[in-house]
C-alpha positions as CSV (number, residue, x, y, z in Angstrom):
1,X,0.0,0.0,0.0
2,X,1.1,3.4,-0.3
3,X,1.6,5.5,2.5
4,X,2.0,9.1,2.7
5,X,5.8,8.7,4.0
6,X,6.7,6.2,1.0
7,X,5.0,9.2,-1.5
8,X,7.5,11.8,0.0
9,X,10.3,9.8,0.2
10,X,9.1,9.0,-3.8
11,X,9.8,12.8,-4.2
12,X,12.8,13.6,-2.3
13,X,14.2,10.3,-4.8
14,X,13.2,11.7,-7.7
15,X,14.6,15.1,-7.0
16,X,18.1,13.6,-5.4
17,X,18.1,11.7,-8.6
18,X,17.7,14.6,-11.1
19,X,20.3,16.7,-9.0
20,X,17.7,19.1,-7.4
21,X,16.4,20.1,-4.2
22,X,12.5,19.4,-3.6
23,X,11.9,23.0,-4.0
24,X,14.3,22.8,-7.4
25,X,12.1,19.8,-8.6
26,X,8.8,22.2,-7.8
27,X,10.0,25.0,-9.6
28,X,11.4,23.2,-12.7
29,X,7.3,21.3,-12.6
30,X,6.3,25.1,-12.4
31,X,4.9,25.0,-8.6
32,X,5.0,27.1,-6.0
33,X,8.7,26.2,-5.0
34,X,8.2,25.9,-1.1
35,X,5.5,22.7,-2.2
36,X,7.5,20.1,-1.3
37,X,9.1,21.5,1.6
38,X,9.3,19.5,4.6
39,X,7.1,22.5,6.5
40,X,4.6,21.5,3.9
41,X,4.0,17.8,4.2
42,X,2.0,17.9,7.7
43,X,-1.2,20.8,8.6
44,X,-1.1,23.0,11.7
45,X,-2.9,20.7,13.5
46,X,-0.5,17.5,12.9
47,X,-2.5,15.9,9.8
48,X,-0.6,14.4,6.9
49,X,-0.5,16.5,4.3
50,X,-0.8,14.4,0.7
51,X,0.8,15.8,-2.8
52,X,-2.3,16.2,-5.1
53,X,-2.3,13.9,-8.4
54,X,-1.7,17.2,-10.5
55,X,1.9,17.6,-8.5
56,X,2.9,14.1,-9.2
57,X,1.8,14.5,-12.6
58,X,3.6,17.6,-13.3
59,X,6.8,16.5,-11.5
60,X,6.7,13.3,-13.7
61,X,6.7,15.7,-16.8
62,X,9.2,17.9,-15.7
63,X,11.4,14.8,-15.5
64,X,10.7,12.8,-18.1
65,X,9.7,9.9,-15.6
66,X,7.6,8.1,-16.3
67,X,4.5,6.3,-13.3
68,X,6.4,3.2,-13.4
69,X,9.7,4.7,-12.4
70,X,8.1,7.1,-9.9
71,X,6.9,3.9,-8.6
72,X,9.9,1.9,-8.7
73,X,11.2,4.6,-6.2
74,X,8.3,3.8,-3.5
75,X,9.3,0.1,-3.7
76,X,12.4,-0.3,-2.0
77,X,11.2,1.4,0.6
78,X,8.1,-1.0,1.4
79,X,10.9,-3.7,0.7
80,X,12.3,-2.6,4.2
81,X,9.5,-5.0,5.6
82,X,11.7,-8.0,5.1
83,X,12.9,-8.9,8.7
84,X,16.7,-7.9,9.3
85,X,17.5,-11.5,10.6
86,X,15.8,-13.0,7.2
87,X,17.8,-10.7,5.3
88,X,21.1,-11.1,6.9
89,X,21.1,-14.8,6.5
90,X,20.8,-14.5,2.7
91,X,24.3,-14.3,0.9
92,X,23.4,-14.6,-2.4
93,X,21.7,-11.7,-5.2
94,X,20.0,-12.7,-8.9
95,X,21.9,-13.3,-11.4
96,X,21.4,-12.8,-14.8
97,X,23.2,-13.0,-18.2
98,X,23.2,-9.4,-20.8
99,X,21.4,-11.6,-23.5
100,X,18.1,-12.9,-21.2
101,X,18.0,-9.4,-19.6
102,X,17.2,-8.2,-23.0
103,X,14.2,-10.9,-24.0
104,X,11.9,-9.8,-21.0
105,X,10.1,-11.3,-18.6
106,X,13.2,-10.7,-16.0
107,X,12.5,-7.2,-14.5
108,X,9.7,-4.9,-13.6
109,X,9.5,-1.5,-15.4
110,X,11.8,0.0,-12.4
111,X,14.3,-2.3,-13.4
112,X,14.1,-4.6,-10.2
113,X,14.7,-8.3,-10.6
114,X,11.2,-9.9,-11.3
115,X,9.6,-13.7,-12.7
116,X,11.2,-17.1,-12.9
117,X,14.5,-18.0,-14.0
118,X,17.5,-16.4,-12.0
119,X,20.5,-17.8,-11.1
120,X,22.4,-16.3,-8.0
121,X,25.7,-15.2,-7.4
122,X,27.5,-14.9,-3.6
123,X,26.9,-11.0,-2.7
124,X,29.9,-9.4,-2.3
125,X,31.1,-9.0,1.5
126,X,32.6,-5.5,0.5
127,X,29.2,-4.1,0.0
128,X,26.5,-3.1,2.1
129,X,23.5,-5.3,1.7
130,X,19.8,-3.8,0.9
131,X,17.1,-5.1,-1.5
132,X,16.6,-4.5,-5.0
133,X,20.3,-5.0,-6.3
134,X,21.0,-7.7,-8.5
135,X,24.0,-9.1,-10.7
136,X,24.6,-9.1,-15.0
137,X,26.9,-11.7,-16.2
138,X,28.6,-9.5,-19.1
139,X,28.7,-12.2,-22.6
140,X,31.1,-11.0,-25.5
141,X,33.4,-8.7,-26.3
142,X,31.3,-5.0,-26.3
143,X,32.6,-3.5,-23.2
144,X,36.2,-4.5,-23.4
145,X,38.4,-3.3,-22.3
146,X,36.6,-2.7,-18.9
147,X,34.3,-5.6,-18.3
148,X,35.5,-9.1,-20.6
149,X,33.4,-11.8,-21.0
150,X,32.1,-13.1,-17.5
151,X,32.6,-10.5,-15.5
152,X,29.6,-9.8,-13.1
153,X,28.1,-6.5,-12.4
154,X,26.2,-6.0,-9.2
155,X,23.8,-2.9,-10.4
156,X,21.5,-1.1,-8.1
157,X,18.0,0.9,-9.6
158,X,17.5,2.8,-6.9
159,X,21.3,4.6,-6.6
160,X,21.2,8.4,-7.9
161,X,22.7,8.1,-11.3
162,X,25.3,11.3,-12.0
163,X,27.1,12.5,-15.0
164,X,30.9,10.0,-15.5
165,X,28.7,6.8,-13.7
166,X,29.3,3.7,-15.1
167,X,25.7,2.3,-15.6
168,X,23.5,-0.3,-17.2
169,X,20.9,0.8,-19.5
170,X,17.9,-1.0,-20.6
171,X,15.6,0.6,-23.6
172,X,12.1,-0.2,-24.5
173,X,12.8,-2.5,-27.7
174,X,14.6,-4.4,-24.9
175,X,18.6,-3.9,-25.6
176,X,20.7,-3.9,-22.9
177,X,24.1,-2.1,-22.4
178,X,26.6,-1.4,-20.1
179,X,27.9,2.6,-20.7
180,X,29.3,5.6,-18.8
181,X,26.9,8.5,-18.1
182,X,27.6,11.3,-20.1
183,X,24.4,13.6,-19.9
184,X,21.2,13.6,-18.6
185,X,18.2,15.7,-19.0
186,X,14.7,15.6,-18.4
187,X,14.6,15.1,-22.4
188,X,17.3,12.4,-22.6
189,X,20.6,11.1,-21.8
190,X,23.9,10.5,-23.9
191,X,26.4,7.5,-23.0
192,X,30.3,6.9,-23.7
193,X,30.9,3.5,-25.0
194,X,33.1,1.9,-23.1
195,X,34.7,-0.2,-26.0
196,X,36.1,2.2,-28.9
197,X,35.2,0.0,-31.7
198,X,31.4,0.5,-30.4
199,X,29.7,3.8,-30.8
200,X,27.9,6.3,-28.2
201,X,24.4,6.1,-28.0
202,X,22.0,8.8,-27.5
203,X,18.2,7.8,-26.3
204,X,15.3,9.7,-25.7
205,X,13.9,9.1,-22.0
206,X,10.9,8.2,-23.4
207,X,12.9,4.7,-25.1
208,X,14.3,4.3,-21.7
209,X,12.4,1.7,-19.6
210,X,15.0,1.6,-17.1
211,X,18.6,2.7,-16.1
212,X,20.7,1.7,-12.9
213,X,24.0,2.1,-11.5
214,X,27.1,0.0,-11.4
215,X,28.0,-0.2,-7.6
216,X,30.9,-3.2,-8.1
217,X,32.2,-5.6,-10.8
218,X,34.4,-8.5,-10.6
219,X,37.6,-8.0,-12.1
């Protein structure tokens, strides 16, 4: 269920991720720019003070997000439900190969792992552990000379994404790449290969379905 917490939290993520303050992310949606300030989220008498439907929807244009993704970001909060002690005795995360990523069926539209048919892959004990990362198996030769054939990539959808990240892109005819941030706008976003014999891609955030950080590979 949503709750009026997770919403706000939604916000402050989608603003984080697009480098702006809450007010910032108000003012770019053309709203008054103290509507998403903390003052603003409970009455004078103590109730809980909900963003209308028109915010959300304006916010979303502003940012080129789409419901899905704003959605995506109230999920790994209500993922915190999961006792500590059940979490902690997991050592493993999905794992899945570049190719399958692409064919469906393996993530939701916030690019969390979803369905049948994942392998897993010891979590490294290096990072701090939290739901909603997962692993990619890289397969042939495209991101050489970083990633080779094999490595794993532990990605995470719900990490701020800033300009020189390393990330993992999937688009909306279902390709799947590993590139380096280059720009990002509420229009679009342009990507450095990371192998020179393959070109930079530009994309339209509207032919984005999803795009998440690298936070560790295996070299």
């Amino acid at each position: 269920m949503l709750s009026h917490d997770s919403i706000w939290r939604a916000i402050d993520a989608l603003a984080e991720r697009h480098r702006l303050s809450p007010s910032g992310l108000a003012r770019r949606a053309g709203l008054d720019p103290t509507s998403f300030n903390k003052s603003k989220r409970q009455s004078a008498d103590g109730r809980d003070r909900w963003p209308s439907t028109e915010s959300i929807s304006k916010i979303l244009e502003a940012t080129g997000s789409s419901v899905d993704q704003f959605m995506a970001l109230i999920r790994p909060a209500t993922r915190k439900s999961v006792p500590a002690d059940e979490r902690e005795q997991s050592a493993d995360i999905p794992l899945i190969g570049f190719a399958q990523a692409g064919a469906g069926g393996f993530f939701d539209d916030g690019g969390f792992p979803a369905g049948q048919g994942w392998d897993v892959v010891d979590f490294p004990a290096a990072l701090e552990r939290h739901s909603g990362i997962y692993a990619l198996e890289v397969q042939g030769d495209s991101m050489l000379p970083l990633y080779r054939h094999g490595d794993v990539l532990i990605v995470d959808p719900t990490a701020q994404v800033r300009r020189g990240d390393r990330v993992v892109v999937k688009t909306c005819e279902g390709e799947v790449m590993a590139k380096v941030l280059s720009r990002q706008t509420p229009r679009g976003i342009d990507l450095l290969s990371l192998n020179p014999d393959h070109p930079n891609r530009n994309f339209e955030m509207s032919d984005v379905e999803w795009i998440a950080r690298i936070i560790w590979a295996s070299q």
